[in-house]
N, C-alpha and C positions, 0 to 999 in steps of 0.2 A: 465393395464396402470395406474401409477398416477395420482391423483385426488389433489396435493399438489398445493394449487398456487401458480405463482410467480409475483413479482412486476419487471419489469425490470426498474428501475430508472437511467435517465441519467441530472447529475446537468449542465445545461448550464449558461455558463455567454459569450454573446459576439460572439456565436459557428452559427451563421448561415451558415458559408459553409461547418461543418464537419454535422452540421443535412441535408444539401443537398445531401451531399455524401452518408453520413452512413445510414442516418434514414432507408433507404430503405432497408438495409440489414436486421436491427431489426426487422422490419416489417413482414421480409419474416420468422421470426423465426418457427417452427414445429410445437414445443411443442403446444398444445391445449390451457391449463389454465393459460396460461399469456396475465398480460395485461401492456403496456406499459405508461410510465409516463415521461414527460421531468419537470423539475423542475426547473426554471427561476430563475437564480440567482441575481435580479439585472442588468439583462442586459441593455444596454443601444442602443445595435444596432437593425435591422427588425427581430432577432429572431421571438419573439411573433407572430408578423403578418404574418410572413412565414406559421407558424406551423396554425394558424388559417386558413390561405390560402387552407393550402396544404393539411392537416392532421388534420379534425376535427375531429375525432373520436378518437385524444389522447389525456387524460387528461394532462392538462399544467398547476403547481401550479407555481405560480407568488409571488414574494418578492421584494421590493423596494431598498433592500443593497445588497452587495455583502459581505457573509458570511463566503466567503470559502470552501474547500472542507469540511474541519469537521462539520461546522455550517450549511453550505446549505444542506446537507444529514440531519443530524440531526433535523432540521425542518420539511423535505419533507416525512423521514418514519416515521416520527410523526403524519400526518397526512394517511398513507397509510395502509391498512390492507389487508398482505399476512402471506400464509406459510414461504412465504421465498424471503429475498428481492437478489435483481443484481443492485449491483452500476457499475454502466456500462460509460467508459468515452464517450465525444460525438466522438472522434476520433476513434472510434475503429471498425474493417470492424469483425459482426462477420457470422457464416456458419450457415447453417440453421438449424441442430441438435444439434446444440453446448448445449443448456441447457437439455435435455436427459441424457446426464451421472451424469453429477451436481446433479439433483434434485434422481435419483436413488444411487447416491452413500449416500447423505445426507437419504436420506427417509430410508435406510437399515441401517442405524445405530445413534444411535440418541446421539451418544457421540462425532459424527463430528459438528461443529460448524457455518465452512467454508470450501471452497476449493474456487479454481481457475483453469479457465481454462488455454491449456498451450498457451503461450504468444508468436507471430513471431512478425516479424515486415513488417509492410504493404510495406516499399518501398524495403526489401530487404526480400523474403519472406519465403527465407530456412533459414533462422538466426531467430535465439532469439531474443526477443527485450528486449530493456534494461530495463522497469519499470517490473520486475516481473519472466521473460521468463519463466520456469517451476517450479517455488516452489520458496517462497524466505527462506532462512536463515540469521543466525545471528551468531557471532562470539564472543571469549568470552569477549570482550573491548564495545559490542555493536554494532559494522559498519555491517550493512544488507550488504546481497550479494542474487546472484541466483544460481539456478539451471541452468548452460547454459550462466552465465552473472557475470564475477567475474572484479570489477567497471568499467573504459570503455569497454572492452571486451566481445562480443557477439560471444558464440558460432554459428558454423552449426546444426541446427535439425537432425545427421542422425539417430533420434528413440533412445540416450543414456536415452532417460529420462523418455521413453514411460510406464513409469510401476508407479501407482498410489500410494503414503509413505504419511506420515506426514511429514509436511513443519512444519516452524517455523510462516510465516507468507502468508500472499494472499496479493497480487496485489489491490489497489483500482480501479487498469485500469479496472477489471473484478471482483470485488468480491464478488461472492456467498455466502450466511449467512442468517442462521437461523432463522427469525427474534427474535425467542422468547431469542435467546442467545443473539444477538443485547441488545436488553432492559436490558438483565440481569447484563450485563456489566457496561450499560450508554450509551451507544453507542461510537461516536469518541469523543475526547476530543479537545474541539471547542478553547483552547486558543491554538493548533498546528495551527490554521486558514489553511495549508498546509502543507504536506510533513510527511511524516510519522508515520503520525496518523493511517493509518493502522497495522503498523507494530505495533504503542502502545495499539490495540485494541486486535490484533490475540495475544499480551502477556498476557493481562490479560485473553482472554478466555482462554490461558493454562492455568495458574495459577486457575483458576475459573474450572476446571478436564476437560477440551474439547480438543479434536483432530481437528487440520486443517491440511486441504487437498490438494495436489496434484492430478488432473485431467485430465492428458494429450489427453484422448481419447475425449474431449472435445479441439478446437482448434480455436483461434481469430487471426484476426491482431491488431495492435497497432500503430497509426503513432508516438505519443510517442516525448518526449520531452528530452530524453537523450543525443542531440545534440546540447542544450541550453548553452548558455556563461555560465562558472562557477560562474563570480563573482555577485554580487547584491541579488535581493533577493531571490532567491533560495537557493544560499549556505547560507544567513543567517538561513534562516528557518530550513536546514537541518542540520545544527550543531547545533542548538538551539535547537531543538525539539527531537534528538539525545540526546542530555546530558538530557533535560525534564524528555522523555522515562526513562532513567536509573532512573533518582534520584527518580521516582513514583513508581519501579515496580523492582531493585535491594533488596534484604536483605541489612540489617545496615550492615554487614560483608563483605560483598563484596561491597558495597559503599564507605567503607572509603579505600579503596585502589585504585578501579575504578575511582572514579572520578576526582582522581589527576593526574593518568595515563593519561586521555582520554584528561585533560587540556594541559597533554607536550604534547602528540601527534597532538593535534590540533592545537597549537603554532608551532611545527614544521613542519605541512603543509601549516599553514599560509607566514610562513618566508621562504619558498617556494619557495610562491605564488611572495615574493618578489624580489628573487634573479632571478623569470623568467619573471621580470617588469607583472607581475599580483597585482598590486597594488589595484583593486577591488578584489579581492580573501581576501588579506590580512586583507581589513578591515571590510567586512564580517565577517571573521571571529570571530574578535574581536568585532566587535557589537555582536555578540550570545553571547559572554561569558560574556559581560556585562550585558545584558538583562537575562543572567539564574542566574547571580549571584544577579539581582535586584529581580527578583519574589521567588527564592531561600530566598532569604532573609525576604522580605515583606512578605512571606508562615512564617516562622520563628517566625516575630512578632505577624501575627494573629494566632498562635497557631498549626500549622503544613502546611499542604499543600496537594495534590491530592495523597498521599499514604493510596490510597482508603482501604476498607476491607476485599476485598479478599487476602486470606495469599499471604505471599512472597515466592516463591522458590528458591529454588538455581538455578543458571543456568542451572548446569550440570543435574539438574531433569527435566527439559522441555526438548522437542524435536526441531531436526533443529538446534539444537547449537552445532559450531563449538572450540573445547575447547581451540583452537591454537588462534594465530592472523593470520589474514587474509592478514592486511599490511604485513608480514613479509614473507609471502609465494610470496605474489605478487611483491613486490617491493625487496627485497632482493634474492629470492628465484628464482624467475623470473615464478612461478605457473600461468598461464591465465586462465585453466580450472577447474571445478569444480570439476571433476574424478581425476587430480592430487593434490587437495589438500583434499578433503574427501574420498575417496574412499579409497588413501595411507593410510590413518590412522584407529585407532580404532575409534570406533563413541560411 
């Protein structure tokens, strides 16, 4: 049996009724050498005092801001010493052997970085759920998609996915990682404050020679926020940190064509957003492109920007990238599943 430990960290801001719910399930977890951590973001509602209440016996680091997902993690395993940390959301219902395969499939090979377990979703429970469901990927314009979850579209689980590959990226709802490859990277990049900062983490551990994982025989719920209003600040962040991602972690060769691309096609789901009175859509969107074109810029004058030192590769040289577009399969194509649009082709 391993002797590997895990930290299971869950960032709360504000979460007292998913820690009522969920905590209990964490609790119940198998594995032996884990120990559990809730990480106080800021909160301003009875968290704290619930968990003092109810649950002394788990460490609770406490901060007086609200950082974010990338800043509140990145505090919290700052202070935490495992083999191997679980950013774990506070919404998520997980099983009680769920980290047994995680921590054996990482311990047998030491060039995996991360995985993720595979993702349903809590209120409908044979379905994927939309932040992650079995593996996320990436397409060649940059838009993440899933294994199971191709953009609102949630497949049925009947076992397509049940076979353990390289993914492109893991799930922050669940994501297991190494910690030593954690530091190696930097960890998340705290000006994404939210939203897919994982995805710009699991790029650089490729780029930096690491494998992430796909772990289906590992399996969570999610209650999950993909049923969130599009417009405000969500879609801001995720177009913004979207184009971020690229312009840190593209080659100069495929940047100077990407990034102009990704500006019309963002423009024309903004003007969209218009034509279907989504008038918070629209300027969302247009706040990101103002705000990537401000730090873009201000990076420029002080001398470059977060095109950190681990080499750049081509896309087509990491795994989980889909060499097509994604938009074009889906919306013209009319593709929902993830078997019709990768499996049809060469990979």
């Amino acid at each position: 049996m391993s002797s590997s430990s895990v930290a299971i960290v869950i960032l709360n801001y504000n979460g007292k009724k998913h820690l009522e719910t969920f905590l209990p399930f964490v609790m119940n977890t198998s594995y032996g050498n884990a120990k559990v951590i809730i990480a106080d973001n800021g909160s301003t509602d009875d968290s704290v005092s619930f968990l003092k209440a109810n649950y002394s016996g788990i460490t609770c680091l406490q901060r007086d801001t609200n950082e974010g997902f990338a800043g509140g993690y990145n505090w919290a395993l700052s202070c935490i010493d495992a083999d191997y940390y679980v950013l774990l959301n506070s919404d998520v219902e997980v099983t009680p052997n769920w980290l047994e395969p995680m921590v054996s499939l990482l311990d047998h090979n030491n060039n995996i970085a991360a995985c993720q377990p595979k993702i349903r979703s809590y209120h409908h429970k044979e379905c994927f759920e939309y932040a992650g469901a079995a593996g996320g990927w990436i397409d060649a314009l940059g838009y993440p998609f899933s294994r199971g979850r191709i953009f609102d579209v949630c497949e049925i689980d009947n076992g397509q996915y049940d076979h353990c590959e390289p993914i492109f990226w893991a799930t922050g709802a669940s994501l297991f990682i190494r910690a030593s490859a954690y530091k190696q990277v930097g960890g998340l990049d705290e000006s994404f404050f939210a939203h897919q900062e994982e995805i710009d983490m699991c790029w650089r551990l490729q780029r930096a020679g690491y494998s992430i994982m796909s772990c289906p025989s590992s399996v969570v719920y999610h209650v999950g926020g993909g049923t969130l209003p599009r417009g405000g600040r969500k879609v801001f962040l995720n177009f913004r940190n979207n184009l971020l991602m690229l312009g840190k972690n593209l080659p100069v060769a495929e940047l100077i064509w990407k990034i102009p691309t990704r500006f019309c096609l963002d423009a024309i789901s903004a003007w969209k957003g218009v034509f279907q009175g989504d008038f918070s859509f629209f300027y969302a969107i247009v706040k990101a492109h103002m705000s990537v074109m401000f730090i873009w810029t201000k990076q420029l004058l002080n001398g470059g920007g977060k095109r950190n030192s681990i080499p750049k590769k081509p896309m087509k040289a990491l795994t989980g990238v889909f060499k097509g577009s994604i938009i074009w399969c889906y919306f013209v194509k009319k593709q929902t599943k993830f078997s019709e649009i990768i499996l049809s082709k060469t990979m």
